[in-house]
Backbone as a chain_set.jsonl record, in Angstrom:
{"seq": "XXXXXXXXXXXXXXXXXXXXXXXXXXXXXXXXXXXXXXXXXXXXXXXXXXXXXXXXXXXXXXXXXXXXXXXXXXXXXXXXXXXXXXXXXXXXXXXXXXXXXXXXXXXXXXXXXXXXXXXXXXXXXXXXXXXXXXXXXXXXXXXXXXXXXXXXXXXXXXXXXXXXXXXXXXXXXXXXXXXXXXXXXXXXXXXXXXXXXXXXXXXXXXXXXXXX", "coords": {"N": [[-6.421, 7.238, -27.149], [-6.857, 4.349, -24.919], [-7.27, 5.023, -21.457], [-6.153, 2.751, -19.49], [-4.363, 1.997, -21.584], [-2.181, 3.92, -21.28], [1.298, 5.05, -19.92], [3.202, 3.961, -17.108], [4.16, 6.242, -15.278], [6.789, 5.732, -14.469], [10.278, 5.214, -12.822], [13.124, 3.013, -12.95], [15.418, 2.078, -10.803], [18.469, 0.184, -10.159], [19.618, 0.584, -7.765], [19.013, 1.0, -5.31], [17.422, 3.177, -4.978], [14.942, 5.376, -4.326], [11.922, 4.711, -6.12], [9.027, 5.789, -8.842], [6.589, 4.256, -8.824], [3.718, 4.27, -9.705], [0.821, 4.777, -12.07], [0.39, 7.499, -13.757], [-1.73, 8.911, -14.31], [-3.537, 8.04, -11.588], [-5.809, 8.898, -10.238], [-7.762, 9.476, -12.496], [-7.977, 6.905, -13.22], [-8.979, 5.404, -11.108], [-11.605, 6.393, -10.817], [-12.497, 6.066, -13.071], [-12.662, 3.171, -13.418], [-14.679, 2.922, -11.866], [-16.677, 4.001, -12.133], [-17.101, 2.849, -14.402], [-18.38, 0.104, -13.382], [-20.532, 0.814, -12.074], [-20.47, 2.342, -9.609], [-21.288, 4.694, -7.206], [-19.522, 6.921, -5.24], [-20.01, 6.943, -2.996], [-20.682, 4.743, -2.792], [-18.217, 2.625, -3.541], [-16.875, 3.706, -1.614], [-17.407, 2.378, 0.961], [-17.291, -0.418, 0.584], [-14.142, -0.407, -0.121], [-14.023, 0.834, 2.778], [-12.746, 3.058, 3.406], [-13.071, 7.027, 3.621], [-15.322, 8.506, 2.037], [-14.771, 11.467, 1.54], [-12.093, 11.584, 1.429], [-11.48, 9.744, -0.736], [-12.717, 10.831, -3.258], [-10.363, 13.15, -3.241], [-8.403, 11.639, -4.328], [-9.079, 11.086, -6.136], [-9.459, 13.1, -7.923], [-6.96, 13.607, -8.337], [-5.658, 14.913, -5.629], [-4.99, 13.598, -3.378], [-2.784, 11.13, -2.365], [-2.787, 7.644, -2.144], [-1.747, 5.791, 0.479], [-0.226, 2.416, 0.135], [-1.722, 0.271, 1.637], [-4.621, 1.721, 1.765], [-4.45, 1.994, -1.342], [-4.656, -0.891, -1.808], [-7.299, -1.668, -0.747], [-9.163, 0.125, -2.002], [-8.683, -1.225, -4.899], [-9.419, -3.661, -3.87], [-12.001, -3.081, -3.668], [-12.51, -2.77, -6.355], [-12.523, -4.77, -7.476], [-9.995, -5.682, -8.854], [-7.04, -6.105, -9.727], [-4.008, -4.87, -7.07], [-2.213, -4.752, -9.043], [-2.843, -3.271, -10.977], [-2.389, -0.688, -10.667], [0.305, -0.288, -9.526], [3.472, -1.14, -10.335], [5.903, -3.664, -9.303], [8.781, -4.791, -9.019], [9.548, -8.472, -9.148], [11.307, -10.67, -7.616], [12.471, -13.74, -9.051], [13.565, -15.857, -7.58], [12.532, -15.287, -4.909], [14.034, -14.603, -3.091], [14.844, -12.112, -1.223], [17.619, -9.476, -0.341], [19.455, -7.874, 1.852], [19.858, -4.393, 1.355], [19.486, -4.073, -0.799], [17.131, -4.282, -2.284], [15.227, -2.705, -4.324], [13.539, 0.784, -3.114], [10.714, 1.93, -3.487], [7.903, 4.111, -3.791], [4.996, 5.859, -3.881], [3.396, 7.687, -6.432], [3.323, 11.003, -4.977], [3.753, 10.504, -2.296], [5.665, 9.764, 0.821], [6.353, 7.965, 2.019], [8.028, 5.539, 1.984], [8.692, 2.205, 0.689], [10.232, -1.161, 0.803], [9.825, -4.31, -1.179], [8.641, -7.527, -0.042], [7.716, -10.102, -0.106], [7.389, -12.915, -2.184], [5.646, -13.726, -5.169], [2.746, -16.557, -5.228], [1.247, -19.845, -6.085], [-1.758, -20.442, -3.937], [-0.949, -18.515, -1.988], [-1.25, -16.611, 1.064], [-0.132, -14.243, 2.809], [1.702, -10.811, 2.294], [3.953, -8.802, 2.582], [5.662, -6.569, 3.267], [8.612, -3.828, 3.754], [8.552, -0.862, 5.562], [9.038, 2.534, 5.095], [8.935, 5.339, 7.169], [8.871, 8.654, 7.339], [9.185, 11.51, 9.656], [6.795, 12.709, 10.618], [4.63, 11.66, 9.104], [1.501, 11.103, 8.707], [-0.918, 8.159, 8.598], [-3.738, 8.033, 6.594], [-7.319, 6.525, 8.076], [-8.119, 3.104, 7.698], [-9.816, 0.429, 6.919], [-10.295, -3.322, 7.091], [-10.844, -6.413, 5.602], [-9.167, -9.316, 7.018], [-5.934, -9.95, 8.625], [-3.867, -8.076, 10.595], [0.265, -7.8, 10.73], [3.275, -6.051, 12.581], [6.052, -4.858, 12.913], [8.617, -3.333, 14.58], [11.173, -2.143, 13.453], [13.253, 0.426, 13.642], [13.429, 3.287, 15.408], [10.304, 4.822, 16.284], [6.662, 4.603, 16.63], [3.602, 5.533, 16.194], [0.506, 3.774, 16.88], [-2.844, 3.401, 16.267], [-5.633, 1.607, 16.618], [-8.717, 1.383, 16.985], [-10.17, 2.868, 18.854], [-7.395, 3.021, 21.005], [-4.577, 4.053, 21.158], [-1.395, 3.338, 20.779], [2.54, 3.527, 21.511], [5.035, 2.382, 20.046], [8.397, 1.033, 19.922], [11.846, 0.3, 18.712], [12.079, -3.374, 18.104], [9.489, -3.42, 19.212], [6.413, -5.082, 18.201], [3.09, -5.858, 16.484], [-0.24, -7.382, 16.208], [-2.756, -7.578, 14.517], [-6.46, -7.18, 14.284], [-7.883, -6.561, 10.473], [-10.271, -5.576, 10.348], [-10.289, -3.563, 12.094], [-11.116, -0.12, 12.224], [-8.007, 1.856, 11.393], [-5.025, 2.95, 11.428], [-1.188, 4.997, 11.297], [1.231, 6.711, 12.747], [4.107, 8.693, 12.61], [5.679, 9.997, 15.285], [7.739, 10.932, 16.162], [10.805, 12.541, 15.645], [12.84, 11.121, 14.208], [13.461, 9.098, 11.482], [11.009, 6.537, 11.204], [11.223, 2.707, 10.72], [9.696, -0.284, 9.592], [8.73, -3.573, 9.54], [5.547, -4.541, 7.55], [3.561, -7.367, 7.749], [0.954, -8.667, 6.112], [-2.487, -9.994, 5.431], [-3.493, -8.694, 3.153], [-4.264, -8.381, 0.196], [-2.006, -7.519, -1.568], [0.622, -7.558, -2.956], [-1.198, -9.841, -5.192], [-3.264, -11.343, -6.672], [-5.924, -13.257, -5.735], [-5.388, -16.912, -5.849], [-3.809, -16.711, -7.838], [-0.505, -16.462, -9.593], [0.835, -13.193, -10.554], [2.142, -11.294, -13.54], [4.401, -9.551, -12.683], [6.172, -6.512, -13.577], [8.869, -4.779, -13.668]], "CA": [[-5.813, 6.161, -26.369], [-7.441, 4.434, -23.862], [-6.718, 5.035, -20.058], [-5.825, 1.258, -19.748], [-2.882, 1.896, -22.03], [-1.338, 5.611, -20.327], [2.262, 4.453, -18.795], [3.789, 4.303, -15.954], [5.004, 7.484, -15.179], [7.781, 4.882, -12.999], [11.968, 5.017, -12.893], [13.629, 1.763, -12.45], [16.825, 1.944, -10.689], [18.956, -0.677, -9.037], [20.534, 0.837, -6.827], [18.503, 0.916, -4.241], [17.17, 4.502, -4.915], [13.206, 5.225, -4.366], [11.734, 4.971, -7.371], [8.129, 5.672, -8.183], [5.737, 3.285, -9.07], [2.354, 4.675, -9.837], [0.335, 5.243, -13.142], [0.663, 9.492, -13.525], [-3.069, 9.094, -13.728], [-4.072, 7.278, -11.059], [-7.22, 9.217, -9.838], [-8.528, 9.155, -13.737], [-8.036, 5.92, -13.739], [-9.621, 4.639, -10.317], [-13.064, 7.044, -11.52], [-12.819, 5.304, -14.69], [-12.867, 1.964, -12.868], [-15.437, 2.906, -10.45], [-18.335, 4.382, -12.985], [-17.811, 1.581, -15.582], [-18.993, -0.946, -12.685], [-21.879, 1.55, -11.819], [-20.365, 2.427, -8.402], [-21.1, 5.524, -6.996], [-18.6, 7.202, -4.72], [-20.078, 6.335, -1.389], [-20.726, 2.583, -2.565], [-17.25, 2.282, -3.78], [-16.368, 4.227, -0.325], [-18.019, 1.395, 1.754], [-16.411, -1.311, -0.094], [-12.954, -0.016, 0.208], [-13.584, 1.063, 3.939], [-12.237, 4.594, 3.163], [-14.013, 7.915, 3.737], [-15.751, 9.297, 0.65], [-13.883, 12.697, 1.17], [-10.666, 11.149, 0.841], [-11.557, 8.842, -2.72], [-12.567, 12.212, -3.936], [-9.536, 13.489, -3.339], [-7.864, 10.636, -5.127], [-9.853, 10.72, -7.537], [-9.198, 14.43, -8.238], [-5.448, 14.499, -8.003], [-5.381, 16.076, -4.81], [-4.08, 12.992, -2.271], [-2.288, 10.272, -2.838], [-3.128, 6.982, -1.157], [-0.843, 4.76, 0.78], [0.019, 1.056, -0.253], [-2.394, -0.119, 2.433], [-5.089, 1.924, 1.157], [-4.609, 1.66, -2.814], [-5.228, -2.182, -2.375], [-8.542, -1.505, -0.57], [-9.824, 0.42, -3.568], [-8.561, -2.247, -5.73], [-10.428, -5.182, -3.718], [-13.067, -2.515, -4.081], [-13.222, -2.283, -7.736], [-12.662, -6.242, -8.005], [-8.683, -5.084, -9.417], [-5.335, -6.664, -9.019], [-2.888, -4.362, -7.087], [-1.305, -4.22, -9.972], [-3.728, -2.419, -12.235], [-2.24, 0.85, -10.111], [0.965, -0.1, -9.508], [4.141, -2.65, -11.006], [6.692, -3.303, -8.715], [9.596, -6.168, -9.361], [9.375, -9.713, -8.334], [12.229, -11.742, -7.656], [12.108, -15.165, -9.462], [14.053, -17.193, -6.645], [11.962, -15.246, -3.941], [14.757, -14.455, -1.639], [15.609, -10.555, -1.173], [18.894, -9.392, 0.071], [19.457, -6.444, 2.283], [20.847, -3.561, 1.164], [19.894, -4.655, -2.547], [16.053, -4.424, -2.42], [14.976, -1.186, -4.408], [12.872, 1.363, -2.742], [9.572, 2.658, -4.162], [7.158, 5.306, -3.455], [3.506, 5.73, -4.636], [3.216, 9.397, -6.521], [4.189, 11.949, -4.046], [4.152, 10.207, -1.159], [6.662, 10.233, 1.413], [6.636, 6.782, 2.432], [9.066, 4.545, 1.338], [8.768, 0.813, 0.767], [10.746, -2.113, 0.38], [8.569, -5.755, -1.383], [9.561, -8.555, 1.219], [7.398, -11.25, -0.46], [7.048, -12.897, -3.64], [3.828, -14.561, -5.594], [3.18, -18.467, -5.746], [-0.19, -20.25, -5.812], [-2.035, -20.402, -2.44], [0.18, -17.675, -1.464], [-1.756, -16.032, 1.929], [0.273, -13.267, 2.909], [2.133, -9.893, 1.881], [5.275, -8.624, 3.281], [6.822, -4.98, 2.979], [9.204, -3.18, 4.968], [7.957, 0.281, 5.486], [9.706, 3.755, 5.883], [8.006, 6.268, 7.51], [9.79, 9.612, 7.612], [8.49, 11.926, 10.691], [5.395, 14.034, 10.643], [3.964, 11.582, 8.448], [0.221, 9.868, 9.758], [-1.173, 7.295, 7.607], [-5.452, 7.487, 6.731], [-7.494, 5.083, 8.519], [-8.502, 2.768, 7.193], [-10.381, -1.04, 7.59], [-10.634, -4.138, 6.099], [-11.047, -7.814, 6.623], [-8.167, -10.17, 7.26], [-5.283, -9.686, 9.428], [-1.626, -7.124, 10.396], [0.928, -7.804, 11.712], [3.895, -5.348, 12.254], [7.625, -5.186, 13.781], [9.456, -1.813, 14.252], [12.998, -1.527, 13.268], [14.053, 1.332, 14.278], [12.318, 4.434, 15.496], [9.161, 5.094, 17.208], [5.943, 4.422, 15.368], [2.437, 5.33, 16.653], [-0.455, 2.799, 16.047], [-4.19, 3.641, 16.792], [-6.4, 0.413, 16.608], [-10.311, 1.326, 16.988], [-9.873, 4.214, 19.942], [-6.779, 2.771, 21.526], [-3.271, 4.149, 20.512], [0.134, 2.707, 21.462], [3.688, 3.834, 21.053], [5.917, 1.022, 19.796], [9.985, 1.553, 19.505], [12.731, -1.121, 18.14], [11.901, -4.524, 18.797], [8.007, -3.666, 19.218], [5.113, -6.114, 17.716], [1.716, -5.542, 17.196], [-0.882, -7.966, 15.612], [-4.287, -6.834, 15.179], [-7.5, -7.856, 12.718], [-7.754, -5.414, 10.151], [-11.021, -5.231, 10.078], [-11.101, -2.734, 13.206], [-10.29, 0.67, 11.97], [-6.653, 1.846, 11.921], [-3.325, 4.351, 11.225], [-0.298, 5.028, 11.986], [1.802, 7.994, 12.636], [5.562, 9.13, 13.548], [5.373, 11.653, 15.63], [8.817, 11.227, 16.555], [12.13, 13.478, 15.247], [13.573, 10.59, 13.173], [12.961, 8.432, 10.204], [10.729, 5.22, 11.806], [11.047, 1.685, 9.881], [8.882, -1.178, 10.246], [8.047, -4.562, 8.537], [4.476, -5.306, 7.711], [2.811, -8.546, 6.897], [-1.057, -8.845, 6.42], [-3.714, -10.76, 4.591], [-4.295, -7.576, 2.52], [-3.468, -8.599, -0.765], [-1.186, -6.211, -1.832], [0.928, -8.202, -4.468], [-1.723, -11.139, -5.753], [-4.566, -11.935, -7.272], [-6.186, -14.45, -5.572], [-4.215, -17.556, -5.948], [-2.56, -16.899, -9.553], [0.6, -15.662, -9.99], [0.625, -12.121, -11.179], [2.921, -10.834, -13.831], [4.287, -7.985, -12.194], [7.491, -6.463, -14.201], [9.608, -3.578, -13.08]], "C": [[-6.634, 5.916, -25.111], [-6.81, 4.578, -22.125], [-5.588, 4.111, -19.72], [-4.547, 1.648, -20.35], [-1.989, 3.217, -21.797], [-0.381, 4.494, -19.962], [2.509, 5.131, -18.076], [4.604, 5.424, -15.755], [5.969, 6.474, -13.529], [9.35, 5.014, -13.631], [12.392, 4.212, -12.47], [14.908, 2.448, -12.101], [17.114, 1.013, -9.811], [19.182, -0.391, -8.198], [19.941, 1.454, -5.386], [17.853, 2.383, -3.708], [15.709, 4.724, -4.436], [12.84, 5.514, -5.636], [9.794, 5.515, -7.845], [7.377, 4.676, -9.259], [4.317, 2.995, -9.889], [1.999, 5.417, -11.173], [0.078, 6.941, -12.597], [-1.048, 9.431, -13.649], [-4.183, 8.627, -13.068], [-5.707, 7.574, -10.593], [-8.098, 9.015, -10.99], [-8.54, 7.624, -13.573], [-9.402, 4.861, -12.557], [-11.546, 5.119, -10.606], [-12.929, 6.37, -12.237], [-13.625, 4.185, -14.37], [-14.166, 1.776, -12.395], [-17.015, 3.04, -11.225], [-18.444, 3.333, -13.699], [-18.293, 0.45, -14.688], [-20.276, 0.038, -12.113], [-21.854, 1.479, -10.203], [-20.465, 3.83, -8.271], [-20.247, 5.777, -5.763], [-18.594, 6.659, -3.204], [-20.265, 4.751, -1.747], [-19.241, 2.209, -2.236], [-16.305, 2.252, -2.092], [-16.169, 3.468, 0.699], [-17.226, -0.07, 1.231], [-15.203, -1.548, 0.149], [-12.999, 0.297, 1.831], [-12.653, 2.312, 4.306], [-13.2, 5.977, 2.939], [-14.119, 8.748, 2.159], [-14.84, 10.657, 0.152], [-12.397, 12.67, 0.87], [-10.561, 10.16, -0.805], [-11.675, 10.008, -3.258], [-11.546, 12.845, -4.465], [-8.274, 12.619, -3.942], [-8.211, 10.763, -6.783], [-9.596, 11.9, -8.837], [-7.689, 14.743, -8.128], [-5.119, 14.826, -6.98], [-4.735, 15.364, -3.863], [-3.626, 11.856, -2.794], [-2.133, 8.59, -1.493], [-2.212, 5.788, -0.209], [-0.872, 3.329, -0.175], [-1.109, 0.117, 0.153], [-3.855, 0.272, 1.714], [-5.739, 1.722, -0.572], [-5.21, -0.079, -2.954], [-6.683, -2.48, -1.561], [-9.125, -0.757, -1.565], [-10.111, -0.501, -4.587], [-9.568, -3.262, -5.996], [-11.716, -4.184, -4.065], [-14.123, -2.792, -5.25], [-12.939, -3.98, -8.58], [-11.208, -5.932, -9.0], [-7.865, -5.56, -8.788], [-4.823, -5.274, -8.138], [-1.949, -3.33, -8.262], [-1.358, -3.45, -11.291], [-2.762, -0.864, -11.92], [-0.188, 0.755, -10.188], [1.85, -1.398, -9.808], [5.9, -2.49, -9.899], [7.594, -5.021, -8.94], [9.394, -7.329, -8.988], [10.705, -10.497, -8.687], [12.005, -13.407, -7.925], [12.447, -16.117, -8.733], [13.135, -16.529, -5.115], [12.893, -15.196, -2.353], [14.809, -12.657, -2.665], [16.565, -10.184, -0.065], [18.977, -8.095, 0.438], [20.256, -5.504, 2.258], [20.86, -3.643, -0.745], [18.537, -4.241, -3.017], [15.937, -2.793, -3.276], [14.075, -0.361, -3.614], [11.608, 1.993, -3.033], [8.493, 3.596, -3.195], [5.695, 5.495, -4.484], [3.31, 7.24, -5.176], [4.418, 9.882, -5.352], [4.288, 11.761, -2.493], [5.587, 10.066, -0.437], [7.095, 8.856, 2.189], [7.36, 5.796, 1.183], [9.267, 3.206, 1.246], [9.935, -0.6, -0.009], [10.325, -3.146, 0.027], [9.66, -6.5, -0.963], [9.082, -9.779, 0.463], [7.122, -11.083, -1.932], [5.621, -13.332, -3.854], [4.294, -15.817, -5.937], [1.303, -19.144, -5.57], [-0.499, -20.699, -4.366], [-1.6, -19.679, -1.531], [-1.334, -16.762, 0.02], [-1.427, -14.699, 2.208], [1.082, -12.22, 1.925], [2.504, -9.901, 2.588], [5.739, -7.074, 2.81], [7.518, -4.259, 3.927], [8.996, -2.224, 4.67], [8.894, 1.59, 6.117], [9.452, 5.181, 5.871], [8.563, 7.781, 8.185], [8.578, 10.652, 9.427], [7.927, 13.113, 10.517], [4.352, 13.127, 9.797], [2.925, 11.107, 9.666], [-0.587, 9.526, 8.075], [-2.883, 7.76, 7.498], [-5.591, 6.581, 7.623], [-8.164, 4.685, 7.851], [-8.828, 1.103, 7.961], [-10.386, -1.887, 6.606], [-11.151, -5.987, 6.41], [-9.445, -8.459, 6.396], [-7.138, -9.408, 8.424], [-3.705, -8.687, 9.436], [-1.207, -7.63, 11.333], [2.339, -6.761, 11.684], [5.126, -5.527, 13.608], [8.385, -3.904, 13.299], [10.675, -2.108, 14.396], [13.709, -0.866, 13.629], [12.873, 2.412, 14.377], [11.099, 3.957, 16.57], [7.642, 5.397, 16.409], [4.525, 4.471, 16.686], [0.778, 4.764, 16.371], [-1.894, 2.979, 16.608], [-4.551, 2.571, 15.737], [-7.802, 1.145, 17.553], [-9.744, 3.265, 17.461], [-9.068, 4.004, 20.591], [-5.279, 3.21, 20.845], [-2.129, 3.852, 21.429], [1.504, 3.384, 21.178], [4.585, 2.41, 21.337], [7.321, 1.819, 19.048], [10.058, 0.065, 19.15], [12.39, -2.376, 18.98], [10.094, -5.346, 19.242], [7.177, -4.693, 18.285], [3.708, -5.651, 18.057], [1.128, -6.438, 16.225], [-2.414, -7.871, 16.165], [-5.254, -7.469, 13.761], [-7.525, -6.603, 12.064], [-9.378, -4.729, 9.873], [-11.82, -3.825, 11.835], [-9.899, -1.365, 12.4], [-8.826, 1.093, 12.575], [-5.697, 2.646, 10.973], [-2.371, 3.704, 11.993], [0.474, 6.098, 11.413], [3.032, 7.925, 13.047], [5.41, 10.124, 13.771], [6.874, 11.97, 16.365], [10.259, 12.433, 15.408], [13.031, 12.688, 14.303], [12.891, 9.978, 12.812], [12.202, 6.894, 11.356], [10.57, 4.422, 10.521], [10.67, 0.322, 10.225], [8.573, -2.249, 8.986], [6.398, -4.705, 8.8], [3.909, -6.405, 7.121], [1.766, -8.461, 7.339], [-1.516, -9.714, 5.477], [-3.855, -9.957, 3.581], [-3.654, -8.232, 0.921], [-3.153, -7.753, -2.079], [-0.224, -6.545, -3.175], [0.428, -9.579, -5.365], [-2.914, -10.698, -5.807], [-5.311, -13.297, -7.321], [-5.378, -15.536, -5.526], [-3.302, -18.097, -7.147], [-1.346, -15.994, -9.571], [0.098, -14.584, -10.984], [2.096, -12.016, -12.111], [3.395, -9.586, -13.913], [6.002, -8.202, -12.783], [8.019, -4.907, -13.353], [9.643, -2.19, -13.71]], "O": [[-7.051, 6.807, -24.37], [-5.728, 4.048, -21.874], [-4.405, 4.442, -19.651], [-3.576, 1.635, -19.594], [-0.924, 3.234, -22.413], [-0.752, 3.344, -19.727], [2.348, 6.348, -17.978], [5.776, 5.421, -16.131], [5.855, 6.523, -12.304], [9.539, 4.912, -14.843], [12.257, 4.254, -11.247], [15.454, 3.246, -12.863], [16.408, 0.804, -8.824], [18.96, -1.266, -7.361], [20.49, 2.249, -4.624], [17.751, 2.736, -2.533], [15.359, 3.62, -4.018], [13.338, 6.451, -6.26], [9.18, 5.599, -6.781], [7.753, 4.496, -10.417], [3.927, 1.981, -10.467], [2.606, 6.437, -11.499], [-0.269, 7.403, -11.51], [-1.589, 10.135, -12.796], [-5.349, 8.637, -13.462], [-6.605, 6.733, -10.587], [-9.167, 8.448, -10.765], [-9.597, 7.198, -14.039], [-10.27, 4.058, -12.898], [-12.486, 4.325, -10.581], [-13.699, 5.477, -11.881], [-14.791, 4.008, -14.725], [-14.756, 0.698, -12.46], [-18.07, 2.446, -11.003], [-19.523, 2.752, -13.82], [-18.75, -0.429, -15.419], [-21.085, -0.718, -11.576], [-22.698, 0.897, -9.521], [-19.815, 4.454, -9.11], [-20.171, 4.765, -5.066], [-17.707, 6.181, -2.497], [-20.0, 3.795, -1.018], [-18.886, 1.689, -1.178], [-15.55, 1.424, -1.581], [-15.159, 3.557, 1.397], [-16.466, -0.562, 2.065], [-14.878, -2.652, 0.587], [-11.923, 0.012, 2.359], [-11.984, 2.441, 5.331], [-14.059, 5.923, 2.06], [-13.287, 9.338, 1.469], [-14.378, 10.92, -0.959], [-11.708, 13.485, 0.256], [-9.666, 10.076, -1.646], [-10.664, 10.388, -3.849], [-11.466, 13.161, -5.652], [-7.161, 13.143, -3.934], [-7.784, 10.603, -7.927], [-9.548, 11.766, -10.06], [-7.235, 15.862, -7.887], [-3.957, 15.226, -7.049], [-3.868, 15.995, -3.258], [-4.161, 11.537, -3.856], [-1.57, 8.547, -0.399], [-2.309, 4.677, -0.73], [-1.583, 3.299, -1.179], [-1.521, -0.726, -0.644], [-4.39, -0.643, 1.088], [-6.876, 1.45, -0.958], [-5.946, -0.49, -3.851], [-7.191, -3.58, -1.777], [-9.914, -1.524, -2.115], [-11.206, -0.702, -5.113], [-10.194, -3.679, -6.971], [-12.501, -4.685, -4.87], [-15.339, -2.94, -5.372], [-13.086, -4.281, -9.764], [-11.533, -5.988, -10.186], [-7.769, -5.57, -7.561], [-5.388, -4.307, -8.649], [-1.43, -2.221, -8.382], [-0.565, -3.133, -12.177], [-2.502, -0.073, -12.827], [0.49, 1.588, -10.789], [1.371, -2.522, -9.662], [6.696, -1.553, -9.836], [7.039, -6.119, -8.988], [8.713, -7.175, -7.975], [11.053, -10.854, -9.812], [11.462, -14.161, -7.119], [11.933, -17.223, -8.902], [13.078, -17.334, -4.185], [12.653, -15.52, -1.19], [14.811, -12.253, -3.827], [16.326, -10.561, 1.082], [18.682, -7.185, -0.337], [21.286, -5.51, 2.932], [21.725, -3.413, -1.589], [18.539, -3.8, -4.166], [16.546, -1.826, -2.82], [13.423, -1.27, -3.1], [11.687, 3.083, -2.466], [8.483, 3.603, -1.964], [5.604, 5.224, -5.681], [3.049, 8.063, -4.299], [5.544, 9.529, -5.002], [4.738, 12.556, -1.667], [6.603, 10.253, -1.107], [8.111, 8.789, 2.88], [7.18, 5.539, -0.007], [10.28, 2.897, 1.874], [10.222, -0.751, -1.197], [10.145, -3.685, 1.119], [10.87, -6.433, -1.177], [9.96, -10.626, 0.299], [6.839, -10.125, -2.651], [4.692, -13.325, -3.046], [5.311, -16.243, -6.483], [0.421, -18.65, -4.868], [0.356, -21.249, -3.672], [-1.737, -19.973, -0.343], [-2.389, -16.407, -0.507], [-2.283, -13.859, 1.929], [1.205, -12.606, 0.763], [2.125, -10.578, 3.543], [6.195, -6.881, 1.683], [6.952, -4.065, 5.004], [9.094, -2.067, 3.453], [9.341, 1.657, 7.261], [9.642, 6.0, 4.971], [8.639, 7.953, 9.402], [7.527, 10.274, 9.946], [8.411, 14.227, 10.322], [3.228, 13.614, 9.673], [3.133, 10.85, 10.852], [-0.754, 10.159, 7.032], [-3.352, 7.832, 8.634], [-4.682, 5.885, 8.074], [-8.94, 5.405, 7.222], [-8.377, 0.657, 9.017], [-10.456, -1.542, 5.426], [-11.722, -6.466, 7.391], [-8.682, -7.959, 5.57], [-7.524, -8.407, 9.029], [-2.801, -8.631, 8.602], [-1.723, -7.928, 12.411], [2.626, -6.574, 10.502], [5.09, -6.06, 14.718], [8.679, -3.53, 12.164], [11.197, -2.323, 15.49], [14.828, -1.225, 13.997], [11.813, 2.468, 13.754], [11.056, 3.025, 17.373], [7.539, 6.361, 15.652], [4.429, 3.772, 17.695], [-0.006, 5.407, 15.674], [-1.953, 2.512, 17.745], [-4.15, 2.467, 14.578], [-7.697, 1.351, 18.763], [-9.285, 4.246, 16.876], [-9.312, 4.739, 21.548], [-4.932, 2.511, 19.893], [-2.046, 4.126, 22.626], [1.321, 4.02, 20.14], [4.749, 1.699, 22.328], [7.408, 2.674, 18.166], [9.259, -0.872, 19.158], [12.404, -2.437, 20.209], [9.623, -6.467, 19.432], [7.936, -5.022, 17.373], [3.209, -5.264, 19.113], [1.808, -6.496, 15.2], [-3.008, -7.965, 17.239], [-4.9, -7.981, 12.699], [-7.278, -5.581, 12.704], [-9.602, -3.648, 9.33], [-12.908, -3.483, 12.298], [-8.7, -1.404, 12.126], [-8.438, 0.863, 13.72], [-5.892, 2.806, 9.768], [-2.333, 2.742, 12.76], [0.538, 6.447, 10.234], [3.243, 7.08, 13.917], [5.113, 11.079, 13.052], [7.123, 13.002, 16.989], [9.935, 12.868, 14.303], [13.882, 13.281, 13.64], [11.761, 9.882, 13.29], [12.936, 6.348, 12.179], [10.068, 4.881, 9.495], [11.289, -0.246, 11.125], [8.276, -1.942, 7.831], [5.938, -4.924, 9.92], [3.763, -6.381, 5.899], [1.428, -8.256, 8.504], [-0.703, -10.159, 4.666], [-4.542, -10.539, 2.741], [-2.451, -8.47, 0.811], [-3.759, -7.466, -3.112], [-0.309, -5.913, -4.228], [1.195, -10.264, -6.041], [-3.485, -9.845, -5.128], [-5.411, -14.124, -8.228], [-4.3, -15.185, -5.047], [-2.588, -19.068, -7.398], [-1.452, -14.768, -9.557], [-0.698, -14.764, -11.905], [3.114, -12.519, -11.635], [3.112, -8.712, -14.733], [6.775, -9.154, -12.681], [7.368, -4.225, -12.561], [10.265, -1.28, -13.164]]}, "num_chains": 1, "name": "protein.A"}
């Protein structure tokens, strides 16, 4: 069997549970990707805007990459999003709070909610993000733009060499092409919407068929 057809090691539930999302062999799969275009690790590395020693470790099982991340690989390897991961789309494009399901990438610890749908010419991505405490994100770079709005909690954002602490109500909008994280270094759960350029659920400007 080829790679390509392995499933989703994913659990749908309504009910607003975390579910997870992510092909069980995602590191086989992104190597797979990466040699049949005749990328070696540091090209691919450069591409994506992610440090070689961390794809490695992707690549090998050993870390598991944020949301943010996984779709810099992607644009990397010239790959939907959705090669890695399938996450629902609402056909009327409204989501309702308290209804949205929750997902999780592997064994990560971050928790996401999908805010936007797909439509042709579509620009942005949307997710509300929940970031339990101790986590810190990679950094990572790219081109286009973030923007972000904390919910609740206390969320720490390093942009180049500059870090901020942003609570409820905070805003930050930054290019993404200047390296960048983010950490809770606080005692409770922090939750934050982000919208960026990154394109996180599209493929260019065609509707994707992303199923649940």
């Amino acid at each position: 069997m080829d790679i390509n057809d392995q499933p989703l090691n994913a659990l749908s539930d309504s009910s607003g549970q975390a579910r997870e999302v992510l092909v069980s062999n995602l590191g086989a799969l992104i190597r797979q990707e990466r040699q049949k275009r005749g990328l070696t690790l540091v090209q691919a590395c450069e591409r994506a805007r992610i440090s070689p020693a961390f794809l490695s470790l992707v690549e090998r099982g050993k870390a598991t990459p944020s949301l943010g991340s996984l779709a810099g690989i992607a644009e990397a390897l010239e790959l939907p999003v959705s090669t890695f991961v399938q996450i629902g789309l609402n056909a009327d494009a409204v989501t309702r709070a308290g209804q949205r399901a929750r997902f999780s990438i592997g064994d990560s610890a971050l928790r996401y909610e999908r805010l936007s749908t797909v439509f042709p010419g579509q620009q942005i991505d949307a997710v509300m993000i929940h970031v339990p405490p101790g986590y810190r994100a990679e950094t990572i770079s790219h081109t286009g733009e973030e923007w972000i709005y904390v919910v609740s909690g206390e969320l720490q954002q390093s942009i180049d060499k500059t870090t901020v602490v942003l609570g409820p109500g905070d805003t930050c909008h930054f290019r993404g092409d200047s390296p960048h994280s983010y950490a809770n270094r606080g005692k409770d759960l922090a939750t934050l919407i982000w919208v960026g350029t990154v394109p996180v659920f599209r493929n260019g400007d065609q509707p994707q068929g992303i199923h649940p």
